[in-house]
Steps between C-alpha positions, in 0.01 A plus 500: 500500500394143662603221312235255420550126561442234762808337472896613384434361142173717446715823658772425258231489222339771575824704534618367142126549308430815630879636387594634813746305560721207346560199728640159305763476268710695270242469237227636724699766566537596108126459431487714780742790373339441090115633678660799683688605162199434271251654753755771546652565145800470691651640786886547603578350840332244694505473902464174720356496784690246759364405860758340757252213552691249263879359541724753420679277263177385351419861391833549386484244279150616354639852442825291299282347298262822435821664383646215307144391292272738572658835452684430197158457274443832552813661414418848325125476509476841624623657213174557383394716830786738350321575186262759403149411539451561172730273396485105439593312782748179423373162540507347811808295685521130331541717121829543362395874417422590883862463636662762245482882645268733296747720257516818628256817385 
């Protein structure tokens, strides 16, 4: 896939508009995750893909802070990927009602 843009800033846009990708901040990052699960219904893991072009610490730190405030929105989403398909899915993260496991059937 080429990346449209004429400069870094356009490439990052791009990236970010066409949800491929999430380069920015910690908020970015959750807008980013919020499309995949409402595109998706929800899904129940998530992969990162890292190059070894950036510091080492740098990236470090990104994935710390993808664990610490990204992650943690989306605590038991993907409870609703274990339920019939005939059956109501729960709310999405961000709702009380969407971090509490289905009762079992």
């Amino acid at each position: 896939m080429a990346v449209d843009g004429s400069d870094v800033r356009e490439m990052i846009d791009f990236i970010n508009e066409a949800g491929v990708g999430a380069i920015g901040t910690v908020e970015d990052a959750k807008a980013q995750v919020q499309r995949l699960v409402d595109q998706s219904g929800g899904f129940g893991a998530m992969l990162l893909l890292a190059h070894e072009w950036a510091n080492p610490m740098a990236t470090r730190r990104s994935f710390e802070l993808i664990a610490q405030h990204v992650m943690p929105e989306f605590q038991g989403q993907s409870w609703s990927t274990r339920t019939p398909s005939s059956a109501p899915r729960t709310p999405g993260p961000g709702t009380p009602s969407s971090r509490t496991k289905p009762s079992p059937t």
